[in-house]
Legacy VTK file of the C-alpha trace (Angstrom):
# vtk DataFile Version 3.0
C-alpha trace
ASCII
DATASET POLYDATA
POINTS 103 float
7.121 -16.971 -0.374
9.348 -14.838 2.217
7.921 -13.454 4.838
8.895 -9.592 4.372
6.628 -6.733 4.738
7.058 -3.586 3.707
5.334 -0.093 4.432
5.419 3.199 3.322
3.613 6.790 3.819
1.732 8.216 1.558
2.318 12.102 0.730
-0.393 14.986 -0.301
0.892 14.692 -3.838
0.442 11.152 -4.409
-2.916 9.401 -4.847
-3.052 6.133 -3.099
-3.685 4.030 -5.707
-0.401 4.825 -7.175
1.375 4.374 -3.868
-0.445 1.035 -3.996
0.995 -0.223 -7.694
4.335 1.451 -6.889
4.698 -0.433 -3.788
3.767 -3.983 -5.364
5.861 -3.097 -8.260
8.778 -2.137 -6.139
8.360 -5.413 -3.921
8.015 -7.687 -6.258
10.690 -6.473 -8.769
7.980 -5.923 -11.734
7.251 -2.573 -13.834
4.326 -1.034 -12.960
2.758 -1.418 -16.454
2.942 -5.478 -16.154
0.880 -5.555 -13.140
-2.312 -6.934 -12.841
-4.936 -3.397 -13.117
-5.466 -2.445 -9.721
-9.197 -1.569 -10.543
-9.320 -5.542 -11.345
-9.264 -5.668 -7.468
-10.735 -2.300 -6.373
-11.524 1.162 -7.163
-8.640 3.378 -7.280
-10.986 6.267 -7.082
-12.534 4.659 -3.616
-9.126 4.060 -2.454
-7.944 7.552 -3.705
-11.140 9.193 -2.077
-9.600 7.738 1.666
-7.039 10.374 2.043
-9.905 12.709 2.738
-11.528 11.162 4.407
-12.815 12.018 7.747
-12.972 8.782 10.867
-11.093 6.202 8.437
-9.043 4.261 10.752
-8.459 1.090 7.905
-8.696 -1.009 4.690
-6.782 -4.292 3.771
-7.501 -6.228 0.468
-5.717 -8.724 -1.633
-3.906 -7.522 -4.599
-1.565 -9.321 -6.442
-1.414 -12.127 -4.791
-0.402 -9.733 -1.478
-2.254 -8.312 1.345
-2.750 -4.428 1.180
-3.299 -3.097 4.535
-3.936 0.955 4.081
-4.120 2.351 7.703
-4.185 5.981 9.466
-1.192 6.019 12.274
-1.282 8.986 14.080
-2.090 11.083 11.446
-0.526 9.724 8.921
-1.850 7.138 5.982
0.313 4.408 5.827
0.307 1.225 3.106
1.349 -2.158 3.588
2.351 -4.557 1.790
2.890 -8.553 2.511
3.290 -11.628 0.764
0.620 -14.829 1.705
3.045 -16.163 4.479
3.410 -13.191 6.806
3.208 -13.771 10.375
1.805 -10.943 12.868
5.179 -11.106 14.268
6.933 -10.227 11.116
8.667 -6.713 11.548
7.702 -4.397 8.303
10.381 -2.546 6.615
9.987 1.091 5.195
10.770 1.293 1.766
11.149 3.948 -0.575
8.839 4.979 -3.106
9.221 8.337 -3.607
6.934 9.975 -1.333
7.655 12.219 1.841
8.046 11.115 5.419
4.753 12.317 6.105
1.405 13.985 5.088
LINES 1 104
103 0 1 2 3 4 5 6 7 8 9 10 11 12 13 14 15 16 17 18 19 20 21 22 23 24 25 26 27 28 29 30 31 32 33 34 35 36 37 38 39 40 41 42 43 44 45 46 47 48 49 50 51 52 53 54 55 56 57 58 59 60 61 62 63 64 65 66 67 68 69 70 71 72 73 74 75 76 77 78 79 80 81 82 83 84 85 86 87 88 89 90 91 92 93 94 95 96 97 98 99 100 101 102
């Protein structure tokens, strides 16, 4: 496994969940369809419901194999993703997935 990381921002017209698959998907080179069901992992509606919500600061879990780390940076929600052999030194890389610069 290589040790990239790669983040994006998630937009007011995007639920997280599909942020999520689309950033996995993107990463790993797979269609979204052949990926393991997200709500295998966790509940999209839980992780949808975190936009709104008021005081969340952070949420990692393991998903595909990958570390999801969903975080609020000033003011914005932010999801990464990394393989198993990331280091905390590793720099992340933005990628594109279709959603805006910020919320």
């Amino acid at each position: 496994m290589s040790a990239s990381r790669a983040t994006t921002v998630v937009d007011e017209e995007r639920r997280l969940s599909m942020v999520v698959i689309d950033l996995v998907a993107h990463e790993t080179g797979t269609d979204p369809l052949e990926l393991e069901p997200l709500y295998d992992t966790i509940d999209p509606d839980v992780i949808d419901a975190l936009v709104e919500s008021d005081g969340f600061t952070s949420l990692e879990f393991a998903y595909e194999g990958r570390t999801i780390r969903v975080e609020d940076v000033d003011g914005d929600l932010r999801v990464s993703f990394a393989d198993g052999s990331v280091t905390a030194d590793s720099e992340p890389r933005t990628v594109d997935t279709g959603s805006s610069p910020s919320l």
